[in-house]
N, C-alpha and C positions, 0 to 999 in steps of 0.2 A: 852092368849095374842098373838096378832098378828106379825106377824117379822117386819112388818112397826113402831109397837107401839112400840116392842123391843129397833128397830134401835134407835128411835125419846130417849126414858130412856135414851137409854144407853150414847149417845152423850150428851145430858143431863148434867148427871151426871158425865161423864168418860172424856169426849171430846169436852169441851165446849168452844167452836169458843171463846168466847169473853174472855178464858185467854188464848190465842195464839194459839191455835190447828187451821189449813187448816185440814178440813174432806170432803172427796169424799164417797157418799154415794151412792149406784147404785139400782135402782127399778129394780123390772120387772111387766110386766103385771098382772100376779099374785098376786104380795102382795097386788095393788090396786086390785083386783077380780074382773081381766077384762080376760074373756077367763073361760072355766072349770065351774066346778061349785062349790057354796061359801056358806057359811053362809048368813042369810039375812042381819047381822049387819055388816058384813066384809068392804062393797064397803066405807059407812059411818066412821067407824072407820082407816081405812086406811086415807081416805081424812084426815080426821085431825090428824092425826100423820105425812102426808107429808106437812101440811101446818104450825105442827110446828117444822122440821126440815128446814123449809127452815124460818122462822121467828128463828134459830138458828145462821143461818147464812151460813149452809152446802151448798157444792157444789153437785147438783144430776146431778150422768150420771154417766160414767167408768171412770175410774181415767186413767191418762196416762199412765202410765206405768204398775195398777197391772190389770188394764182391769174392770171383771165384780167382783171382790170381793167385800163383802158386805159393807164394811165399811172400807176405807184407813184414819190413823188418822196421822198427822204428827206434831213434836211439837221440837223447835230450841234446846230445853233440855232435854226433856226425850224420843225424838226418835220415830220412824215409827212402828205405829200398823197395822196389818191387820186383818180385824175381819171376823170371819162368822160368822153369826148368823140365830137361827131356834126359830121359835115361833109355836102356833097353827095351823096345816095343817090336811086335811085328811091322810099325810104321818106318819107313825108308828114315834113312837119318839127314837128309838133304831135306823133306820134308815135314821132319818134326821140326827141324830151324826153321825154315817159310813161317810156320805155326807159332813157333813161341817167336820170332820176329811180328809177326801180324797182333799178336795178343799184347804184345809190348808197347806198340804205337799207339793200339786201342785206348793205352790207358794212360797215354800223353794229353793229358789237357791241359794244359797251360801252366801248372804250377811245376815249380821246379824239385822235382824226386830224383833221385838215380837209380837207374833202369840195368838189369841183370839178366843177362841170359849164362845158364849153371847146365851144363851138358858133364855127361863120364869123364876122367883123365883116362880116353883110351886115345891110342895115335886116330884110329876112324873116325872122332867124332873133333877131335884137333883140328885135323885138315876141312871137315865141315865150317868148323867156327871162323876157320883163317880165309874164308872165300868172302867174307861179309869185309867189304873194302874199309882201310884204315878211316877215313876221311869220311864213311856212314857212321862208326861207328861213335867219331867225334861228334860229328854232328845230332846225333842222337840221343848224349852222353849215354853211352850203353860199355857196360864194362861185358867183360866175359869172362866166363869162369870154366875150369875144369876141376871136378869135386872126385875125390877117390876116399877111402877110410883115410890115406894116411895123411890127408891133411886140401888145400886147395892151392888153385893156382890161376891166376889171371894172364890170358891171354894178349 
């Protein structure tokens, strides 16, 4: 699964504009697979997971203030999420965790948000998520998610 398709699940299911949630969603070139080289099914699949983020209701582009994070969620009751999220890339999957772990801390500064890392519900990307020690991810407050069509699931 794609990080486009992820994003599209996850908001979906997790952060769904039409019960109050403002979500800023930010693309890059890449997820659509423009630039580099792709799977042949990537460019298609992308297209419609941003067509239906934005039939969601999401705002695309960099949110004001967290910039290029993947997914800024905001909601009048249960507060500001920031997500990263990694889906299927030619990058190792040990390695997109490092990365959207690194990007997550970056965007720790002192006020209090709850922080999201949103990976595939495939068993490979499970066993990735379950190496990040109980006790960081407390300390962190870092939830983890596995996002698939049919729904998500917190690790």
């Amino acid at each position: 699964m794609y990080q486009l398709e992820i994003k599209h699940w996850l908001i979906a299911y997790r952060f769904p504009p039409k019960t109050g949630w403002k979500v800023t969603v930010d693309i890059d070139a890449m997820e659509r697979a423009k630039g580099g080289q792709h799977l042949p099914d990537k460019a298609g699949r992308a297209k419609i997971a941003e067509l239906g983020l934005a039939g969601l209701g999401v705002t695309i582009g960099a949110h004001r203030e967290f910039g290029r994070a993947d997914v800024v969620a905001e909601h009048p009751d249960e507060g500001l999420f920031i997500v990263e999220v990694e889906g299927t890339s030619s990058r190792q999957r040990e390695q997109a965790v490092y990365s959207a772990l690194g990007q997550l801390v970056l965007q720790m500064k002192g006020r209090k948000h709850h922080f999201v890392l949103a990976v595939p519900d495939e068993p490979t990307w499970e066993r990735q998520i379950q190496k990040i020690p109980a006790h960081a991810r407390q300390a962190l407050d870092l939830t983890c998610l596995l996002v698939s069509e049919r729904g998500v699931r917190e690790l």
